[in-house]
C-alpha positions in Angstrom: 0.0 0.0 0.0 1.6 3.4 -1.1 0.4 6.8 -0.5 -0.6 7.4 -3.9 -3.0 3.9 -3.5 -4.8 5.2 0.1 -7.4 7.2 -0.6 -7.7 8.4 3.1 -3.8 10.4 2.6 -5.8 11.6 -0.6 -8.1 13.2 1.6 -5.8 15.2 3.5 -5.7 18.9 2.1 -3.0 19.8 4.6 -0.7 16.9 4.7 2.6 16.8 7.3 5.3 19.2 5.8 8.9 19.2 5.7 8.7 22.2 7.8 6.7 20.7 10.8 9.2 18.1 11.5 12.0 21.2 11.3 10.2 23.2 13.7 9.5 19.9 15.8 12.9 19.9 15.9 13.8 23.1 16.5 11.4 23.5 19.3 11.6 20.2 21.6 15.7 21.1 22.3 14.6 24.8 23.2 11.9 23.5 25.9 14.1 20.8 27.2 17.1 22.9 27.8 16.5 25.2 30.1 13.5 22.7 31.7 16.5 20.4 32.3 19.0 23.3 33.6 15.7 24.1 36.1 15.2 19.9 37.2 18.3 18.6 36.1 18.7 15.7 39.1 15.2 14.8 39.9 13.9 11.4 39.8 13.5 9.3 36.9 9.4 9.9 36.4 10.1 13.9 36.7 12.3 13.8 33.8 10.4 11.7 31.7 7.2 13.9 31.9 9.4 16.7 31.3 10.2 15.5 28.0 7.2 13.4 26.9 5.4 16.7 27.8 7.7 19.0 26.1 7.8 16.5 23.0 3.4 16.7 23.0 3.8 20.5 23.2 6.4 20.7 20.1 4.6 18.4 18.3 1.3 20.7 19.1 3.7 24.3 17.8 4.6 22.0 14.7 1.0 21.5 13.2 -0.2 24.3 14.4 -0.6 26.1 11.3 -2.5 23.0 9.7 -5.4 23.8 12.4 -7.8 20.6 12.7 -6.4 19.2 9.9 -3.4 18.2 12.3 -5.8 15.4 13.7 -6.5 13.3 10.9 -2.6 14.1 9.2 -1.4 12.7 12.5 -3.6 9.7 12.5 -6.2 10.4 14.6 -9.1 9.0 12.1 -11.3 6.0 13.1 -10.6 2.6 13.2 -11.9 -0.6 13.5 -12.5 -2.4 16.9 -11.4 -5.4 15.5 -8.1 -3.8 14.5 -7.3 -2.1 18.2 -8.0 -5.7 19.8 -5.4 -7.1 17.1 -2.9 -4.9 17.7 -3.2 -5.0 21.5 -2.9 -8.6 21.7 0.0 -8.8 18.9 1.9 -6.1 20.6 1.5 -8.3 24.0 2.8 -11.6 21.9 6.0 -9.6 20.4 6.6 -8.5 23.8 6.6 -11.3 25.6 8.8 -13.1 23.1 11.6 -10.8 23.1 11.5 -10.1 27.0 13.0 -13.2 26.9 16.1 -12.1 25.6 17.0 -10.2 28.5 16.1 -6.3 30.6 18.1 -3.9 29.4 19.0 -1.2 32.0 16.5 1.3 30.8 13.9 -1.2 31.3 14.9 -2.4 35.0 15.2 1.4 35.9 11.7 1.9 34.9 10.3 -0.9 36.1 12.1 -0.3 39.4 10.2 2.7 39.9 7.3 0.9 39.1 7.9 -1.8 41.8 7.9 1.4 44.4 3.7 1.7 46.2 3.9 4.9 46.0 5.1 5.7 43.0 2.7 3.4 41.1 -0.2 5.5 40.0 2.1 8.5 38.7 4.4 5.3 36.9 1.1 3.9 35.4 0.1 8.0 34.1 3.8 8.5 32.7 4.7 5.5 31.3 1.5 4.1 29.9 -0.1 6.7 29.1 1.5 10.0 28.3 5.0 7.6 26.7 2.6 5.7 24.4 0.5 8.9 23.3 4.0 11.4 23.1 6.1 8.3 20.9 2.7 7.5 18.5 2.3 11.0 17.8 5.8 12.2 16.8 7.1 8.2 15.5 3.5 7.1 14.1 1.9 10.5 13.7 4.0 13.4 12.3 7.2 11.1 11.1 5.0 8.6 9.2 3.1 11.0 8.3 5.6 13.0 6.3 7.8 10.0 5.4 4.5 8.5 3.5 3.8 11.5 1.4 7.1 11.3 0.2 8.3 8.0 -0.3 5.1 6.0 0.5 4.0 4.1 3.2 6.5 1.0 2.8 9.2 3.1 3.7 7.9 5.2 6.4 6.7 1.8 8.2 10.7 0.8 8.1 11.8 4.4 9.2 9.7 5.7 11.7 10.5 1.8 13.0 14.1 2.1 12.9 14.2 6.0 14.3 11.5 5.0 17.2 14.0 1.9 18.8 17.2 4.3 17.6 15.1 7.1 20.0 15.9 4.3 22.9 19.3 5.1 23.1 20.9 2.1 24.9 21.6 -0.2 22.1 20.2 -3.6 23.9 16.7 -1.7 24.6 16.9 -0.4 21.2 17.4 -3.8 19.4 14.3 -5.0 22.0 12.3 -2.5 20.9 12.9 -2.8 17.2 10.4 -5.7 16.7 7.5 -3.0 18.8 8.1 -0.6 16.7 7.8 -2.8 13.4 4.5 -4.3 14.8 3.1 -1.0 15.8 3.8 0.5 12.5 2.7 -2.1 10.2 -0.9 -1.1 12.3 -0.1 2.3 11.2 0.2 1.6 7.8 -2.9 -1.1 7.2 -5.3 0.8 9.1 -3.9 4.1 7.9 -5.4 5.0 11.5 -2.9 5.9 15.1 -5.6 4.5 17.2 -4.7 0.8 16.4 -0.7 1.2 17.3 -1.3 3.7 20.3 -4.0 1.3 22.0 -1.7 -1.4 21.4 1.5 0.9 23.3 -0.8 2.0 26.2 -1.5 -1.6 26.7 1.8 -2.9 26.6 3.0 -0.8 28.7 0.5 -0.8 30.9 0.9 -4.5 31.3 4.8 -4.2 32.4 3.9 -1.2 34.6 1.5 -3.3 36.9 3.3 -6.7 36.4 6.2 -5.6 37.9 4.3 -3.9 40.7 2.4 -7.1 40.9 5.4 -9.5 41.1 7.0 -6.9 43.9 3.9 -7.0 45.9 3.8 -11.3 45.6 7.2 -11.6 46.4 6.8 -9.2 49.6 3.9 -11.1 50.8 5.7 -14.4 50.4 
């Protein structure tokens, strides 16, 4: 399926520019920055809001010209039930199959804060929630988006793949995440819709978030 052959990308007066992903760019660095200067040292959960929030706010200056259009360029069109439930439950079989390779340090440190009581409602917001909906939009929304209208939606599946594990940083959780990132964005590009990938994120995550709190809790009681 190419962009040329989806009629729904057709539909899109205002399609994802060239210049939305240069101001996305030039904008998340200048609200990091100085937000990082201010918090730089806080725990783990403080700095990841501060950047999944800054990256939803440059995202939000990027497409801002576009008005509503932004929504359905980004993804946000309808999608089948059927579709969500599939990718949910795919994204939960990848997962499990390459947990088995190992927790890279990212991971345990994330999960570690997870294991913590107190800490477990604002993990379960941060991490399964506002992670998923920040790295669909920019990866699944306005990457693929512009990526497709270029060079079609083949390629932008393999990109916005390869730059959402690369994103990672540590190159174990990178090459874990890989096989996600593929899965979500094959939803991306068959339903031509965000919902299917980020339901299929927030669930995944979500899963990990209150399994490890689960197994800490078990292993306390024991």
């Amino acid at each position: 399926m190419t962009a040329d052959a989806n009629p729904l990308i057709q539909n899109d007066s205002r399609p994802i520019s060239g210049w939305s992903i240069v101001i996305f760019l030039v904008v998340l660095p200048l609200l990091l920055a100085p937000a990082v200067w201010l918090l730089g040292g806080r725990d783990m959960l403080v700095m990841l809001t501060l950047f999944f929030v800054s990256s939803l706010i440059a995202l939000a200056v990027a497409v801002s010209p576009m008005g509503w259009r932004a929504l359905p360029a980004l993804g946000f069109r309808p999608a089948r039930i059927w579709t969500i439930v599939l990718g949910a439950v795919g994204a939960l079989i990848v997962s499990i199959a390459v947990s088995q390779l190992g927790e890279p340090e990212g991971v345990k440190q994330a999960l570690d804060v997870a294991r913590t009581p107190s800490l477990f409602v604002a993990s379960l917001a941060i991490m399964a929630l506002l992670a998923p909906l920040a790295e669909e939009a920019v990866f699944r929304g306005l990457l693929y988006g512009w990526l497709a209208r270029r060079w079609g939606t083949t390629i932008a599946w393999f990109v916005s793949s390869i730059l959402f594990a690369a994103a990672h940083i540590e190159p174990a959780h990178a090459l874990l995440v890989l096989p996600l990132g593929l899965w979500f964005g094959w939803l991306r590009q068959r339903t031509d819709s965000l919902w299917p990938s980020l339901v299929a994120h927030i669930v995944n995550n979500g899963l990990a978030v209150v399994a490890a709190a689960f197994i800490t809790t078990t292993a306390s009681s024991g």
